[in-house]
MMTF fields as JSON, N, C-alpha, C and O atoms, coordinates in Angstrom:
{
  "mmtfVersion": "1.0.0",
  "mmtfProducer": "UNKNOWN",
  "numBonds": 359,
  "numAtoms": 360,
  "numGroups": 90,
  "numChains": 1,
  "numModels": 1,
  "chainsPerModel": [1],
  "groupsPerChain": [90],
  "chainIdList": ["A"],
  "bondAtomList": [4, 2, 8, 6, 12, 10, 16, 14, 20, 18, 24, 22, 28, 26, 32, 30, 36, 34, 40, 38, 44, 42, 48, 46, 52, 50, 56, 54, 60, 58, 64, 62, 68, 66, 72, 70, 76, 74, 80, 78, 84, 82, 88, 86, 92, 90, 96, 94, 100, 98, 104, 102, 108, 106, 112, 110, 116, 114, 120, 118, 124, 122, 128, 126, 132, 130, 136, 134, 140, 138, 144, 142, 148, 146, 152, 150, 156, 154, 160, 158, 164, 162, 168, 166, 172, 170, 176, 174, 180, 178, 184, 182, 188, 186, 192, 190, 196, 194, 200, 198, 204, 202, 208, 206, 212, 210, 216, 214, 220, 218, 224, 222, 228, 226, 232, 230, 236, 234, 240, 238, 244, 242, 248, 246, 252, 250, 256, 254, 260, 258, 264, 262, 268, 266, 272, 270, 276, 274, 280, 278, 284, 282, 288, 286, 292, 290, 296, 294, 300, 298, 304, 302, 308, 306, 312, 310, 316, 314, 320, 318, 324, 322, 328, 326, 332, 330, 336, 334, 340, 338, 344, 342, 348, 346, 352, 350, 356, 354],
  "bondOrderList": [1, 1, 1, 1, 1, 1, 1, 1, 1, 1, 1, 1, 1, 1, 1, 1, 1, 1, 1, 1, 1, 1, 1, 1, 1, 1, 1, 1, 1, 1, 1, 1, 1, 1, 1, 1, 1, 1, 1, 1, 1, 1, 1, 1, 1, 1, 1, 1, 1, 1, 1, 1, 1, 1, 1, 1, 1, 1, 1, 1, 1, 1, 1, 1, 1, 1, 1, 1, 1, 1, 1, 1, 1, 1, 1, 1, 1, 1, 1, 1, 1, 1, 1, 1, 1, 1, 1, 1, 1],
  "groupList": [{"groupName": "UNK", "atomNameList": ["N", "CA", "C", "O"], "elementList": ["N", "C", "C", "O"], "formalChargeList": [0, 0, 0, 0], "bondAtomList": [1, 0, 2, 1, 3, 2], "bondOrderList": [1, 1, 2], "singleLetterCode": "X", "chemCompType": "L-PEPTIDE LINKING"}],
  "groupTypeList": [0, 0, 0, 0, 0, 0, 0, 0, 0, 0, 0, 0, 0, 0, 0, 0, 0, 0, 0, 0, 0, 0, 0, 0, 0, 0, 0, 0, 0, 0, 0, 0, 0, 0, 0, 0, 0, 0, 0, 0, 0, 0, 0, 0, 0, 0, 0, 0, 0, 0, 0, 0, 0, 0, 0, 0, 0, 0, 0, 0, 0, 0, 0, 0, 0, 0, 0, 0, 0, 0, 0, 0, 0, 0, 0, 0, 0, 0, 0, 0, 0, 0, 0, 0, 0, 0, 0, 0, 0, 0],
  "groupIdList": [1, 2, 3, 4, 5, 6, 7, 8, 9, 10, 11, 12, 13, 14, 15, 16, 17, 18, 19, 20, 21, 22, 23, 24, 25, 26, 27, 28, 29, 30, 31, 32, 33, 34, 35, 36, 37, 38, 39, 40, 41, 42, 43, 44, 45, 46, 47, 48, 49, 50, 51, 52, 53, 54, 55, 56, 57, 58, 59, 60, 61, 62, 63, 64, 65, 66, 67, 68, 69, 70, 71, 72, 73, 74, 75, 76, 77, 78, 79, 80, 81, 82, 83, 84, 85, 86, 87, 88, 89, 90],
  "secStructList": [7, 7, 7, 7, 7, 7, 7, 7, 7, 7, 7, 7, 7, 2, 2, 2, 2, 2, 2, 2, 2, 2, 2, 2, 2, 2, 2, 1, 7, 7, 2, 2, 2, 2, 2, 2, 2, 2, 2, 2, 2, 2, 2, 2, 2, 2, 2, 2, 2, 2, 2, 2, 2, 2, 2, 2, 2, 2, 2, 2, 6, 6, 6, 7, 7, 7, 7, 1, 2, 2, 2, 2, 2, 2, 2, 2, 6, 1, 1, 1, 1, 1, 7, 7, 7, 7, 7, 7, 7, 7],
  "xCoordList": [77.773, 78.994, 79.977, 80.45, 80.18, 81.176, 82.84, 83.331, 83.232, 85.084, 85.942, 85.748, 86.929, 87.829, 88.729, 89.249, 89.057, 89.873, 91.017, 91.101, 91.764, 93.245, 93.513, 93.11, 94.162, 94.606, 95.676, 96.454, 96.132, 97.324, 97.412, 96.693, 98.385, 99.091, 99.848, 100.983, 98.967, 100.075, 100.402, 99.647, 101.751, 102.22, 101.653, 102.38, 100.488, 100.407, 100.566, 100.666, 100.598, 100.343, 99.464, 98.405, 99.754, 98.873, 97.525, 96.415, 98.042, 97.07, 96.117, 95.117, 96.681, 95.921, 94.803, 93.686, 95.442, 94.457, 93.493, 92.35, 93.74, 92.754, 91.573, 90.374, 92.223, 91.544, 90.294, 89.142, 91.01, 90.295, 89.412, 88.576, 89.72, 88.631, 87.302, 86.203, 87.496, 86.657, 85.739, 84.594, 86.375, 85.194, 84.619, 83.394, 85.164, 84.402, 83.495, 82.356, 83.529, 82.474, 81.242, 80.08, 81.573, 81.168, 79.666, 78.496, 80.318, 80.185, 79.474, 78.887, 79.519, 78.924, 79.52, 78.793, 80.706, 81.31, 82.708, 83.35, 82.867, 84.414, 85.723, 85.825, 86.802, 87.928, 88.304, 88.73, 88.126, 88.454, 87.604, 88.086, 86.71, 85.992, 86.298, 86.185, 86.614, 87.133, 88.075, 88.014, 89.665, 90.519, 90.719, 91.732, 89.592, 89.767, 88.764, 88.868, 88.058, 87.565, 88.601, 88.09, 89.681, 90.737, 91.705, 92.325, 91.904, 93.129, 92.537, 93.161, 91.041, 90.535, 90.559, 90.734, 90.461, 90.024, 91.914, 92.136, 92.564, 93.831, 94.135, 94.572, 93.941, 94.321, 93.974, 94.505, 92.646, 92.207, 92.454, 92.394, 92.801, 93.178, 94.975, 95.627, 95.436, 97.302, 96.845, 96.87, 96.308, 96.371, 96.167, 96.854, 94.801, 94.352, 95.249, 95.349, 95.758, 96.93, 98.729, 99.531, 98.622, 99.696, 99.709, 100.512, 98.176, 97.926, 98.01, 98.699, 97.036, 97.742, 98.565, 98.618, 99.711, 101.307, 101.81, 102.319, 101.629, 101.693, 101.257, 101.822, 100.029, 99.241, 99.931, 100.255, 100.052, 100.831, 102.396, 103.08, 102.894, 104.085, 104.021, 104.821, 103.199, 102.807, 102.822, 103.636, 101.563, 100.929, 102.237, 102.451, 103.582, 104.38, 105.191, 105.173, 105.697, 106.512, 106.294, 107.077, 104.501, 104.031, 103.763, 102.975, 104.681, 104.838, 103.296, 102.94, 102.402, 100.747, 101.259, 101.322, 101.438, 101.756, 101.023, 100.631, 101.06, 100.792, 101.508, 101.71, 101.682, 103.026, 102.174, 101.065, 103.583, 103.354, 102.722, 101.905, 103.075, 102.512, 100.796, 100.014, 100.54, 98.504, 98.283, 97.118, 99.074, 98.323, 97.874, 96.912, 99.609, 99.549, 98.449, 97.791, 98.263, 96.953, 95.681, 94.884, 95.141, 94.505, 93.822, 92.849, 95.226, 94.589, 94.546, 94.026, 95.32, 94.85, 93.687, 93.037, 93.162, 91.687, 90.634, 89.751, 90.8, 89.559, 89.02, 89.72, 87.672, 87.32, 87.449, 88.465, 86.853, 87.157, 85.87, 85.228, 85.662, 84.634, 84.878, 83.998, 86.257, 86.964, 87.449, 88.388, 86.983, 87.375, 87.659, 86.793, 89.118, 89.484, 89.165, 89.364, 88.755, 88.696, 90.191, 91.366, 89.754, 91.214, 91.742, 90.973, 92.803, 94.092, 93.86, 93.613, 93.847, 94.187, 95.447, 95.842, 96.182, 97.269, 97.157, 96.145, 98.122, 98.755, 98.588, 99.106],
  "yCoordList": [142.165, 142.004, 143.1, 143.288, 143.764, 144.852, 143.983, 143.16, 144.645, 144.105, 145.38, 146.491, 144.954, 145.962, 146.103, 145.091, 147.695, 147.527, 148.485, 149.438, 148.042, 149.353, 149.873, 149.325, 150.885, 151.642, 151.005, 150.937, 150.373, 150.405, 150.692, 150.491, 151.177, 151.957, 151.243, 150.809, 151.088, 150.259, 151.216, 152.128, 150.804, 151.779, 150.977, 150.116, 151.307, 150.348, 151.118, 152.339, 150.734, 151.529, 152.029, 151.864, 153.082, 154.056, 152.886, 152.879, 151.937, 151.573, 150.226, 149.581, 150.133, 149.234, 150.47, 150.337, 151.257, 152.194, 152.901, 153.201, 153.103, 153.315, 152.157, 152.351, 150.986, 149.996, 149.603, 149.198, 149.891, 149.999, 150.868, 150.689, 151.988, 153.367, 153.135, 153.482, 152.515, 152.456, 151.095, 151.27, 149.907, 148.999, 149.907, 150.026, 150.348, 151.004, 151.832, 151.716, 152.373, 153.171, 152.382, 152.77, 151.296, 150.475, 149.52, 149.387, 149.089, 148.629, 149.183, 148.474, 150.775, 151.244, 150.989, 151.421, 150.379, 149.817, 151.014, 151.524, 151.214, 151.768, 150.993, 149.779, 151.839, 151.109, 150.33, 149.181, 151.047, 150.046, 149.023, 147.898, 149.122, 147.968, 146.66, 145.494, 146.956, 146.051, 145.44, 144.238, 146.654, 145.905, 145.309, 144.653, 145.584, 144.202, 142.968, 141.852, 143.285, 141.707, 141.085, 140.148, 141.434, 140.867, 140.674, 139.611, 141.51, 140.714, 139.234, 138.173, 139.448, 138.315, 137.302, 136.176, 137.333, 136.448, 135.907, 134.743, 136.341, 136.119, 135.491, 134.351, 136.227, 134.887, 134.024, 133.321, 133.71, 132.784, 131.375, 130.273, 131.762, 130.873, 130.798, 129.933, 131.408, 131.05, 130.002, 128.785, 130.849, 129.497, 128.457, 127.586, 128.005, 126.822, 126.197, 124.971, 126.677, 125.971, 125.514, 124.58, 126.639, 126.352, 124.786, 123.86, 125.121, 123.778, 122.544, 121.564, 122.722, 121.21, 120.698, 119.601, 121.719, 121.537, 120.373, 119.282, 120.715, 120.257, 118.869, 117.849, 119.154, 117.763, 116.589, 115.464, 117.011, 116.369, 116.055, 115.313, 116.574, 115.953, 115.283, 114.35, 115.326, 114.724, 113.171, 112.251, 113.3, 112.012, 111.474, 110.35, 112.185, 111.49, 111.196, 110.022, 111.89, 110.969, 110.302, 110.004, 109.404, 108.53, 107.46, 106.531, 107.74, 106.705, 106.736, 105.677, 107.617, 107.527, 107.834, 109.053, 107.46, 108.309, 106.99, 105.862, 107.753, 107.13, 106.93, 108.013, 106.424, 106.374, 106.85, 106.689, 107.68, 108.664, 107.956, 108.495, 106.811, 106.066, 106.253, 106.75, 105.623, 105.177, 106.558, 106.701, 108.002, 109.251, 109.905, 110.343, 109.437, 110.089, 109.411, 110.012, 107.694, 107.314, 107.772, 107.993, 108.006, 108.705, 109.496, 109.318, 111.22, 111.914, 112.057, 112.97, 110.77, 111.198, 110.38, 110.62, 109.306, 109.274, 109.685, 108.986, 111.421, 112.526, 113.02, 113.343, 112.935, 113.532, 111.967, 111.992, 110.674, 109.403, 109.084, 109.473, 108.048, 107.193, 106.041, 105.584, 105.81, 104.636, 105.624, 105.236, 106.573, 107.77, 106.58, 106.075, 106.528, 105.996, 106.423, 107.602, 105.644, 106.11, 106.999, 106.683, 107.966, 108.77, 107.429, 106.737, 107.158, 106.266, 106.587, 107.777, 105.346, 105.704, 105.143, 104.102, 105.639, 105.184, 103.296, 102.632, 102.964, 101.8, 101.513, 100.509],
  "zCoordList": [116.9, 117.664, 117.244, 116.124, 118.343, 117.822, 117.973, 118.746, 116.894, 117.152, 117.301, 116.807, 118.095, 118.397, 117.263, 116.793, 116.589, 115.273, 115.517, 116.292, 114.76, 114.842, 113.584, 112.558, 113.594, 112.206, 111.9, 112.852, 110.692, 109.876, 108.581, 107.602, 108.764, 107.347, 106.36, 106.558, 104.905, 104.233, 102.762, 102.426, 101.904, 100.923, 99.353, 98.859, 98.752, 98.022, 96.271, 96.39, 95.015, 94.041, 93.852, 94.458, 92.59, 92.146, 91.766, 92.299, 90.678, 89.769, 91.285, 90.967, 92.598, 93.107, 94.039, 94.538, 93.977, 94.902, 93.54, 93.883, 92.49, 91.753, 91.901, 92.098, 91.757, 91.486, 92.742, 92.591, 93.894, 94.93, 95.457, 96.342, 94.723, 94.537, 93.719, 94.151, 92.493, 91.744, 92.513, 92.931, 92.597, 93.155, 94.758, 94.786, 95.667, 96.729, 95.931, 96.383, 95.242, 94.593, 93.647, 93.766, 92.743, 92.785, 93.624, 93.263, 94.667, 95.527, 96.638, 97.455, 96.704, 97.722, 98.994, 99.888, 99.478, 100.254, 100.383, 99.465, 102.022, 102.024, 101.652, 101.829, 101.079, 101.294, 102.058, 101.934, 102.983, 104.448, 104.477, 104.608, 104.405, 104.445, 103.374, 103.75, 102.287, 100.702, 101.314, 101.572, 101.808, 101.859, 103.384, 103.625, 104.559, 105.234, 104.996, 105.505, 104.366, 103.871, 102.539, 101.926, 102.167, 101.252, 102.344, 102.366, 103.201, 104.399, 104.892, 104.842, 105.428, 106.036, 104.985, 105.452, 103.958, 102.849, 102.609, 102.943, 102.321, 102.548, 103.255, 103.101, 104.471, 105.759, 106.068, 106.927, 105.282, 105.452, 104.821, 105.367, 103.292, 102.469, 102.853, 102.268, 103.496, 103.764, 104.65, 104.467, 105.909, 107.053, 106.81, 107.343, 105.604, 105.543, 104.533, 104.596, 103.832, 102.927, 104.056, 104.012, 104.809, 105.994, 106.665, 106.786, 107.051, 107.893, 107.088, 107.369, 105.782, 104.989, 104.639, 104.082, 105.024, 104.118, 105.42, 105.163, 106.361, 108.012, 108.176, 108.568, 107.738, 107.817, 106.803, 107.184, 105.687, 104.555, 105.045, 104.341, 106.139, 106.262, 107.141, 107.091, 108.269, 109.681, 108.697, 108.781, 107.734, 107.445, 107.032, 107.487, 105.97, 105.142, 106.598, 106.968, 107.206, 108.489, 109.105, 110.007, 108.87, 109.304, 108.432, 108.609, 107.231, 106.06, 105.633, 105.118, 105.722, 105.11, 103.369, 103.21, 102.735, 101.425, 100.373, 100.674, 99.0, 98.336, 96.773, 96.223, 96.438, 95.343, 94.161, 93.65, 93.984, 92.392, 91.303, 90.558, 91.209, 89.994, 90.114, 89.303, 91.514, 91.37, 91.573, 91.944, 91.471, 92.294, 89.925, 89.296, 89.577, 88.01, 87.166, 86.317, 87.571, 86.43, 87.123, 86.211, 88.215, 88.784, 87.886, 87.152, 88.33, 87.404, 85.858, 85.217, 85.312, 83.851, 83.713, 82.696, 84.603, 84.117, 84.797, 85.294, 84.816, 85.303, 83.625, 82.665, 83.731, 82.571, 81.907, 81.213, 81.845, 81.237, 81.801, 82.777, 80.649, 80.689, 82.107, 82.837, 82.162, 83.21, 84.442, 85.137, 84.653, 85.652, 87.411, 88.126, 87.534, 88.631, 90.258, 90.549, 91.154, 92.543, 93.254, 93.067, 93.948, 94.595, 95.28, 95.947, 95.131, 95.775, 96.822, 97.022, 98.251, 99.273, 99.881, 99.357, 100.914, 101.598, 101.713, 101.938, 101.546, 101.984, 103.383, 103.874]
}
């Protein structure tokens, strides 16, 4: 599948464009190529953190929540012999 691509220009440091020189070389891989699979990889992890922030308030303005208390013994018994089930909403 071919994709349609555009040029952009970004101003970055010395020590990140070294850094990016050496893994393309590395790597056998172009710059361009590194740093758009780190844009995609980026955007990928914002959006999906975007959307849960969303979802997490949708649910709290729908009173879905779960109180701080059963969320804190929770996690202090991860890593326990008595390791508790994740709390669900009320």
């Amino acid at each position: 599948m071919i994709m349609k691509t555009s040029v952009l220009t970004i101003r970055i440091d010395e020590d990140i464009k070294e850094r990016l020189n050496k893994l393309a070389e590395a790597t056998n891989r172009t710059k361009s190529f590194i740093v758009a699979e780190a844009i995609r990889s980026f955007l990928g992890l914002n959006e999906w953190h975007i959307q849960a922030i969303h979802e997490g308030i949708r649910d709290a303005e729908q009173g879905q929540l779960v109180e701080h208390e059963r969320v804190v013994s929770w996690v202090n018994s991860w890593d326990s012999d008595n390791e508790l089930e994740r709390p669900k909403c009320d």
